[in-house]
Backbone as CSV, one residue per row, in Angstrom:
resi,resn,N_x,N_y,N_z,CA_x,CA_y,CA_z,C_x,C_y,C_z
1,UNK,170.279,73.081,55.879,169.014,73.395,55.224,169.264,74.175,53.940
2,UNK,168.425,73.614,53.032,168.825,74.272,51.589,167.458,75.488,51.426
3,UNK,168.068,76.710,51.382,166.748,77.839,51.318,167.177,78.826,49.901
4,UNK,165.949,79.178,49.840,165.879,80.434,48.556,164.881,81.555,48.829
5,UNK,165.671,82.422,48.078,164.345,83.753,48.208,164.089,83.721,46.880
6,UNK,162.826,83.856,46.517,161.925,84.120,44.925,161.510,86.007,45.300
7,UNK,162.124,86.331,44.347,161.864,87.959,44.149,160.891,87.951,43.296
8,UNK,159.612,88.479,43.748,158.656,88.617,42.473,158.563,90.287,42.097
9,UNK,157.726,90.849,41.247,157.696,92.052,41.362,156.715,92.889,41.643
10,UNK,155.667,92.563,42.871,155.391,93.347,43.995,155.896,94.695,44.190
11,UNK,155.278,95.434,45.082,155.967,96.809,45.330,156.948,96.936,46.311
12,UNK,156.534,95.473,47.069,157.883,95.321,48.311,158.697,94.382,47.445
13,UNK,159.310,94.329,46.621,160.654,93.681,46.204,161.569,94.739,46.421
14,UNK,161.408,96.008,46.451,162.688,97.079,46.710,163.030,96.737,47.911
15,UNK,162.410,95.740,48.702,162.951,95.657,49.956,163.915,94.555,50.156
16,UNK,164.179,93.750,48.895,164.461,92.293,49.098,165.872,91.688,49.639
17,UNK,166.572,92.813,49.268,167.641,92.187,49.874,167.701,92.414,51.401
18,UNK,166.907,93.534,52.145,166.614,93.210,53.899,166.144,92.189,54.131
19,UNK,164.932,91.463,52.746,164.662,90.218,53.399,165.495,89.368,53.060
20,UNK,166.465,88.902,51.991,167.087,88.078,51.729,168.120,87.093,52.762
21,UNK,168.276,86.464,53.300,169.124,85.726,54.391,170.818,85.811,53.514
22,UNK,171.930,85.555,54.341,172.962,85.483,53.851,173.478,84.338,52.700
23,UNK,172.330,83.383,53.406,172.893,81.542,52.891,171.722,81.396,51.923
24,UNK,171.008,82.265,51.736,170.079,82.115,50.500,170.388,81.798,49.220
25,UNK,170.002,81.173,48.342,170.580,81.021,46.963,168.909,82.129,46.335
26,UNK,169.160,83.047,45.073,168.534,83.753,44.702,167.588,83.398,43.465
27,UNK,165.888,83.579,43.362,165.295,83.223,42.150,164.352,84.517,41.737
28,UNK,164.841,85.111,40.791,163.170,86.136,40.144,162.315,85.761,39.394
29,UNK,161.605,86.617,39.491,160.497,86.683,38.331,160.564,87.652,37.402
30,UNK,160.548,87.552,36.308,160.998,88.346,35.190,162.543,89.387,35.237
31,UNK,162.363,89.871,35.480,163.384,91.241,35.209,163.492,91.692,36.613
32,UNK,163.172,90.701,38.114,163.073,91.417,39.327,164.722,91.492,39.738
33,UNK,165.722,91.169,39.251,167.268,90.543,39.571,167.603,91.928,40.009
34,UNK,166.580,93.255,39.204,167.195,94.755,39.904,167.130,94.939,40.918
35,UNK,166.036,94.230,41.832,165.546,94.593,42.983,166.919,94.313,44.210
36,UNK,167.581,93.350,43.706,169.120,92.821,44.328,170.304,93.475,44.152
37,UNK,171.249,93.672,44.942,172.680,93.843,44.556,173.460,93.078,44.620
38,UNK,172.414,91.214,44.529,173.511,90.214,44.209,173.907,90.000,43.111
39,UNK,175.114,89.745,42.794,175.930,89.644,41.881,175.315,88.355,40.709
40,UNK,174.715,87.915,41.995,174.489,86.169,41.096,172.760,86.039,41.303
41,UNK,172.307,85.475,39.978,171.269,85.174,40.752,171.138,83.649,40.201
42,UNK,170.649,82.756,40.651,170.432,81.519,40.360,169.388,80.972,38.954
43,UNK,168.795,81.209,39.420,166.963,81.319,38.577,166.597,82.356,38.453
44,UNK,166.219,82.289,37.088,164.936,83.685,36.265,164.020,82.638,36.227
45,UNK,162.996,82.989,36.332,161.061,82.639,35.665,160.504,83.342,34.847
46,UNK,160.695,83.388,33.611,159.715,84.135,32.628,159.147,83.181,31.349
47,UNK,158.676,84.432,31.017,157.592,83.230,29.811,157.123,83.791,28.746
48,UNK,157.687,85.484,28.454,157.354,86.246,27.786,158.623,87.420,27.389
49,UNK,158.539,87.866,26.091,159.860,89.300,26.130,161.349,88.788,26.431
50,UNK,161.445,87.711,26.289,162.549,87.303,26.920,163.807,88.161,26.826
51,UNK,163.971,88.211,25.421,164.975,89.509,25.222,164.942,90.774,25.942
52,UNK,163.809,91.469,25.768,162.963,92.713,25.842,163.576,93.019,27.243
53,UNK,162.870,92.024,27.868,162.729,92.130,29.291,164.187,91.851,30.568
54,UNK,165.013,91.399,29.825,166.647,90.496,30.298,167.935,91.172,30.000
55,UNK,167.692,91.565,28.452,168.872,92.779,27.958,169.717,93.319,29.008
56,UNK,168.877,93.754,30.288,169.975,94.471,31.134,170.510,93.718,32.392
57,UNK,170.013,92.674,32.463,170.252,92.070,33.919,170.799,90.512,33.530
58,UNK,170.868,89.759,32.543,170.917,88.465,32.143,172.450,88.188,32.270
59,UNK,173.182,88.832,32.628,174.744,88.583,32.800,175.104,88.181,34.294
60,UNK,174.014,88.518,35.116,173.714,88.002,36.648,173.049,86.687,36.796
61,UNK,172.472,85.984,35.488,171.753,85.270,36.082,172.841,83.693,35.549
62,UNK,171.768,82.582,36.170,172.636,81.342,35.679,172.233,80.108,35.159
63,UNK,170.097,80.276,35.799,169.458,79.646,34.970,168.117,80.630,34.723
64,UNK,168.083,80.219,33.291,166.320,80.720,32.634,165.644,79.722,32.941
65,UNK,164.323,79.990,33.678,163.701,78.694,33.219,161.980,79.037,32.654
66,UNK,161.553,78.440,32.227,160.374,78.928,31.309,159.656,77.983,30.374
67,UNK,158.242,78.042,30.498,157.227,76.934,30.232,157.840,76.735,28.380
68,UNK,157.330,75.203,28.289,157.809,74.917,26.837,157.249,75.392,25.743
69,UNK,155.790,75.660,26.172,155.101,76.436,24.805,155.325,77.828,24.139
70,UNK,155.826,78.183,25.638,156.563,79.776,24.727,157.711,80.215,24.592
71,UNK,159.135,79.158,24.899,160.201,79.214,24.345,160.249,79.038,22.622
72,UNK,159.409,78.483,22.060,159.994,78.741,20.469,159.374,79.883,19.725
73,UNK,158.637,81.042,20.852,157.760,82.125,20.306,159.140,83.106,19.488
74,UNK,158.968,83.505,18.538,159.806,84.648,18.368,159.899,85.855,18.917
75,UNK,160.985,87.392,18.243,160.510,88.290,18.538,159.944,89.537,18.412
76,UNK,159.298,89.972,18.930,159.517,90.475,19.994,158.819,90.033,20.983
77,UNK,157.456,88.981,20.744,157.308,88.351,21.695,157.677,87.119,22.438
78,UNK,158.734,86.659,21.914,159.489,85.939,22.489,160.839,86.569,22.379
79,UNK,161.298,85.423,21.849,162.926,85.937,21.928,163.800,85.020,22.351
80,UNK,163.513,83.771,23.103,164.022,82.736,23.854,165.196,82.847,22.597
81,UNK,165.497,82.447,21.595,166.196,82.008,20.850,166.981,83.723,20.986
82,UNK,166.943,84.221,20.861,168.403,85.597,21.157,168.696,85.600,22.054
83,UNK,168.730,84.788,23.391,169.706,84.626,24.565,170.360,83.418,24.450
84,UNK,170.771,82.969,22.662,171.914,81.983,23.217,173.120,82.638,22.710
85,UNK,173.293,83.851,22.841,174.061,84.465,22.432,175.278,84.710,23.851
86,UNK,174.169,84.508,24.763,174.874,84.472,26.680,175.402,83.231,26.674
87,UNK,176.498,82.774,26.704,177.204,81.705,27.029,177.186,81.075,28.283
88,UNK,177.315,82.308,29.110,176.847,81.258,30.474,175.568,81.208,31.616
89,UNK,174.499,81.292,30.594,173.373,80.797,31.118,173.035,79.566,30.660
90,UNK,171.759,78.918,31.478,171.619,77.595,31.271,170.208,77.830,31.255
91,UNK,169.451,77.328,30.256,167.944,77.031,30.027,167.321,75.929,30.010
92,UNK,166.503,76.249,30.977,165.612,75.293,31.540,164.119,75.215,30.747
93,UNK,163.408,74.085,30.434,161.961,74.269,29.890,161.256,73.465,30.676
94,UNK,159.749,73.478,31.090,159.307,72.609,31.806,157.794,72.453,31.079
95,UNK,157.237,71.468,31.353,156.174,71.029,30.506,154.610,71.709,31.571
96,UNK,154.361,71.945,31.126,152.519,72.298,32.192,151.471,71.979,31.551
97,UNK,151.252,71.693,30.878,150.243,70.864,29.955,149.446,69.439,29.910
98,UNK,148.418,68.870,30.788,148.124,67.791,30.862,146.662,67.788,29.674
99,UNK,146.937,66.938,28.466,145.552,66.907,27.511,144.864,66.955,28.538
100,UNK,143.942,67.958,27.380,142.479,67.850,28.136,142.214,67.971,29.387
101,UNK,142.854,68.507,29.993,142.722,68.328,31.428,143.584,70.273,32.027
102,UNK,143.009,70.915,31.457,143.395,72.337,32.023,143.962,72.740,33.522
103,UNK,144.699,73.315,34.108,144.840,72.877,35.369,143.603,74.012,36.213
104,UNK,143.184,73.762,37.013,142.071,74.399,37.846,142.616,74.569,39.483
105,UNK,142.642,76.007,39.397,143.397,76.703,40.664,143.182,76.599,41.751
106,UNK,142.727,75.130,42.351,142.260,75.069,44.242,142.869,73.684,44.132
107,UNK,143.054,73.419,44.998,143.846,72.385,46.194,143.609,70.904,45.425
108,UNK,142.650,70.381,45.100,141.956,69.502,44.114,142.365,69.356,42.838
109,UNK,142.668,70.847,42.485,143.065,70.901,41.135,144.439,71.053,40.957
110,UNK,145.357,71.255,42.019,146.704,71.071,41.985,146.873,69.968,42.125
111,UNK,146.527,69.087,43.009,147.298,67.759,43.616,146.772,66.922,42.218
112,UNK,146.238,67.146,41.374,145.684,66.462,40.078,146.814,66.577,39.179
113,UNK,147.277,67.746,39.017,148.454,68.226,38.216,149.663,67.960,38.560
114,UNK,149.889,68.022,39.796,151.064,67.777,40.717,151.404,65.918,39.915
115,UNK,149.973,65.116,40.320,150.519,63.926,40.420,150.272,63.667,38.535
116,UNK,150.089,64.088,37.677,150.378,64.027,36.260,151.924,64.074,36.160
117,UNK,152.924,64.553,37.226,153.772,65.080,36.682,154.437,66.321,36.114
118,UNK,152.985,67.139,35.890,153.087,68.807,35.339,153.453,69.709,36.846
119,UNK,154.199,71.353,36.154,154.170,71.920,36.827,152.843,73.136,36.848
120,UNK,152.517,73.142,37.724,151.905,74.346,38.351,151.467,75.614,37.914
121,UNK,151.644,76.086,36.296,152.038,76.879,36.107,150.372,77.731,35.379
122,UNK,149.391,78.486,36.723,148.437,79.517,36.589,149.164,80.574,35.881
123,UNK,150.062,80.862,36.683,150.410,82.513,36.227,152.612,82.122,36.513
124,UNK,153.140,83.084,36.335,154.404,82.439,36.353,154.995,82.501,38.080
125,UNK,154.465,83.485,39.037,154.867,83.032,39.785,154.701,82.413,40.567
126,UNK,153.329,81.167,40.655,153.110,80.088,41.067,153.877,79.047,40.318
127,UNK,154.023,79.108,39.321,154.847,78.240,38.378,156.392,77.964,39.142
128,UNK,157.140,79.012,39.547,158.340,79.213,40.214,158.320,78.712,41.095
129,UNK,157.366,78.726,42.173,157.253,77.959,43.606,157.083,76.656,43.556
130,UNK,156.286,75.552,42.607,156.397,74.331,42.611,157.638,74.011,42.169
131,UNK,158.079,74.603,40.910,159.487,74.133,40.113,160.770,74.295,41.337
132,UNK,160.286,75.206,41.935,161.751,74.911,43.201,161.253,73.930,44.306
133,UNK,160.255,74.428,43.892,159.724,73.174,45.564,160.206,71.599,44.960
134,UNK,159.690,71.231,44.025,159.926,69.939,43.181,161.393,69.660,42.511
135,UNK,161.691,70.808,41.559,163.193,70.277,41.260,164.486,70.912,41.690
136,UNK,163.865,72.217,42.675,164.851,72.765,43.127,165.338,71.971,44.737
137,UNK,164.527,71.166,44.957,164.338,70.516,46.623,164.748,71.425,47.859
138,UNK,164.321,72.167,47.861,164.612,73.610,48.554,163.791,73.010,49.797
139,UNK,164.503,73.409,51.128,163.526,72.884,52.639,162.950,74.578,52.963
140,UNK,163.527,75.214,52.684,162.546,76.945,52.936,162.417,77.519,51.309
141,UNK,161.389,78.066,51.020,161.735,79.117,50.281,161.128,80.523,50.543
142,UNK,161.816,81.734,50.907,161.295,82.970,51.128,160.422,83.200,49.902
143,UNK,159.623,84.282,50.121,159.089,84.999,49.031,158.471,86.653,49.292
144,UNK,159.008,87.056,48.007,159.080,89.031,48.426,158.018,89.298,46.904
145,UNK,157.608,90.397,47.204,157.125,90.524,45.983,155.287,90.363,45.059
146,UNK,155.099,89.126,46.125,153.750,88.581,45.715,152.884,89.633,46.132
147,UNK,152.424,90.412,46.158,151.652,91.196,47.248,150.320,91.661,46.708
148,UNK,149.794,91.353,45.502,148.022,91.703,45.393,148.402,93.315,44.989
149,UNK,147.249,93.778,44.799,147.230,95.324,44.914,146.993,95.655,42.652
150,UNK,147.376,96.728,42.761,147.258,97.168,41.170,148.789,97.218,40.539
151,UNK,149.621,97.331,41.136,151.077,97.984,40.858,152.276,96.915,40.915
152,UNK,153.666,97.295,39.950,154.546,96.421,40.701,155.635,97.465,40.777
153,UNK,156.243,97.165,41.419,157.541,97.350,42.024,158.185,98.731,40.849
154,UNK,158.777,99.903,41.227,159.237,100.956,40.255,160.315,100.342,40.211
155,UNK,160.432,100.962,38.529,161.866,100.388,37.579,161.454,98.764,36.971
156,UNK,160.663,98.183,37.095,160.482,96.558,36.794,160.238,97.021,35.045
157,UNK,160.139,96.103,34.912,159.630,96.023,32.834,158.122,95.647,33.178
158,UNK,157.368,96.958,32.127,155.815,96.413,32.243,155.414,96.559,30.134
159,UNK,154.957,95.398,30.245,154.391,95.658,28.563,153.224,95.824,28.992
160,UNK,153.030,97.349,27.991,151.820,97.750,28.430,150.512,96.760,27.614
161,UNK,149.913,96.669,26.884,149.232,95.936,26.273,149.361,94.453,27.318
162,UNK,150.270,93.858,27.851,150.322,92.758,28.664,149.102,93.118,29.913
163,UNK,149.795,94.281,30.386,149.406,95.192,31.585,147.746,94.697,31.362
164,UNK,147.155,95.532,30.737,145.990,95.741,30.050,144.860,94.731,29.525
165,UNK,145.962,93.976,29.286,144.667,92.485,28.608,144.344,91.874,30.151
166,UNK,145.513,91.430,30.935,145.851,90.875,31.826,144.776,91.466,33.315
167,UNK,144.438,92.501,32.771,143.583,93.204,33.762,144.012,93.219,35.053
168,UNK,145.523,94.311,35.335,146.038,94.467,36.262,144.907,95.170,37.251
169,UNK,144.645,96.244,36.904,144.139,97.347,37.451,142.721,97.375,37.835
170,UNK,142.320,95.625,37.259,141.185,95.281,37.987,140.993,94.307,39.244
171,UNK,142.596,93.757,39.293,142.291,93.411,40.998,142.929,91.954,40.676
172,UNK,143.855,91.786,39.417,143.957,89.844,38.801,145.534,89.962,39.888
173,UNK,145.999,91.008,40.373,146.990,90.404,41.149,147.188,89.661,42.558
174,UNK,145.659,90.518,42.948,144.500,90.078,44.614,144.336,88.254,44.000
175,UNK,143.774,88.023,42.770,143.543,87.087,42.822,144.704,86.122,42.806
176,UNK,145.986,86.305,41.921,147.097,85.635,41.538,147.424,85.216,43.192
177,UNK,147.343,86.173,44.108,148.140,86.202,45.773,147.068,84.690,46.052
178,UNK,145.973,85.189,46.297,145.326,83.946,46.592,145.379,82.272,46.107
179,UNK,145.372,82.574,44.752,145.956,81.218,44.406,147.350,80.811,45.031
180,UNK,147.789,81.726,44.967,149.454,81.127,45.293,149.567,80.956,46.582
181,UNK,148.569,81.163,47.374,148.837,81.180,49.168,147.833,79.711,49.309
182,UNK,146.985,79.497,47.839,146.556,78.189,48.258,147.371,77.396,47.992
183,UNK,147.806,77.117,46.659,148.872,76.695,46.236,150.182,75.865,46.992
184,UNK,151.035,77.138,48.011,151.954,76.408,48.827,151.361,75.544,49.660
185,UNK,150.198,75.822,49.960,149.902,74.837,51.373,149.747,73.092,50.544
186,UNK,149.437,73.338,49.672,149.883,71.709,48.701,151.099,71.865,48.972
187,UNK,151.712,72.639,48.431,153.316,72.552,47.989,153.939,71.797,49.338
188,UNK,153.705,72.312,50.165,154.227,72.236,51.625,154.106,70.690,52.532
189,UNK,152.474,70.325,51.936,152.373,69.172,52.219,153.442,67.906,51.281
190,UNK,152.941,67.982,50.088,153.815,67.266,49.369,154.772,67.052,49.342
191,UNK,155.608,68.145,49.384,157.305,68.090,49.118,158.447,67.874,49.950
192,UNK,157.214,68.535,51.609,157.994,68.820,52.746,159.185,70.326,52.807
193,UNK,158.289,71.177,52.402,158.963,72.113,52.590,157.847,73.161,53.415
194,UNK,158.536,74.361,53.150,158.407,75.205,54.536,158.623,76.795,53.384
195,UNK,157.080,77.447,53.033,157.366,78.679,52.363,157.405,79.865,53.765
196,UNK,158.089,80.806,53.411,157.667,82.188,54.323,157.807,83.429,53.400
197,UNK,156.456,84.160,53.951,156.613,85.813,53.050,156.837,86.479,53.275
198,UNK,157.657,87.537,52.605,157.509,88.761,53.416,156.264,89.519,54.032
199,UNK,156.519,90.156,55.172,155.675,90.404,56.156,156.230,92.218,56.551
200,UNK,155.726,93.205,56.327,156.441,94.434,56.239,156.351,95.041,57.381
201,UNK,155.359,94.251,58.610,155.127,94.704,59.937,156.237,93.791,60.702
202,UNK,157.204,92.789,59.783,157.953,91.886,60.805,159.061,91.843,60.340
203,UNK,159.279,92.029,58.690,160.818,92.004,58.544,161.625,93.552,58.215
């Protein structure tokens, strides 16, 4: 069985490597690779700061991967283009964009997108879960991190102005959880895979 853990940055990612399995291959979300003391991590997911946000951890990783419209952003809000200075990472771009056709966050509105061909990509870490479910062909993938609430994880990278537009502190991470818990249950049907979350009363 081919499995992964996706580290998002939740307030339980400090926990991730208790949840992490031995035979896991490793994926974050942004700048979460701290939350690990693996050496390696497989997959990054970001889409923003690329520099900003990677500077300290990007020598662990082995692929970037990140939507196509905001790899040619500059910086400081981009940056994609100052990590080819890392020789041994590998960048990935993926398309999410169907004309005219916006993607719309319930079950209806995925399997619409799904079968265009596009990935998934509401927010980035729903974006991460189809792209492994689909091109990573993963039969489990864990997940740490997702958890709703106002906060993420201490020590993570937060742009504040991101913070702020994004309307953390009004509850958009409660909503992000929900999409993404609708989300796999497509994922799951389609692909034939099998997500599990962390659970802080079980692992």
């Amino acid at each position: 069985m081919k499995s992964i853990c996706v580290i998002a940055k939740g307030p339980s990612a400090v926990h991730a490597d208790k949840f992490i399995d031995q035979n896991d291959d490793v994926a974050v979300i942004n700048d979460a690779s701290i939350f690990t003391k693996r050496d390696r991590v497989d997959y990054c997911f970001i889409t923003h700061n690329y520099y900003t946000t990677l500077r300290g951890t990007v020598h662990k990783i082995r692929n970037i991967v990140t939507v196509a419209k905001n790899a040619k952003e500059k910086a400081p809000v981009g940056g994609f283009d100052l990590l080819d200075e890392v020789a041994d990472v590998n960048k990935i771009v993926y398309e999410h964009l169907v004309e005219d056709h916006p993607l719309q966050p319930h079950r209806d509105g995925f399997i619409r997108h799904i079968g265009a061909g596009k990935i998934c990509h509401h927010h980035t870490s729903a974006a991460a879960l189809h792209w492994l479910a689909k091109h990573g062909k993963y039969n489990l993938i864990r997940v740490i991190g997702i958890d709703g609430g106002t906060e993420y994880a201490p020590g993570s990278y937060v742009n504040q102005p991101t913070y702020v537009k994004l309307g953390i502190k009004e509850g958009t991470l409660d909503k992000w959880k929900e999409i993404v818990l609708e989300l796999v249950k497509v994922l799951e049907d389609i692909y034939d895979c099998k997500f599990e979350f962390y659970n802080s009363s079980k692992n």
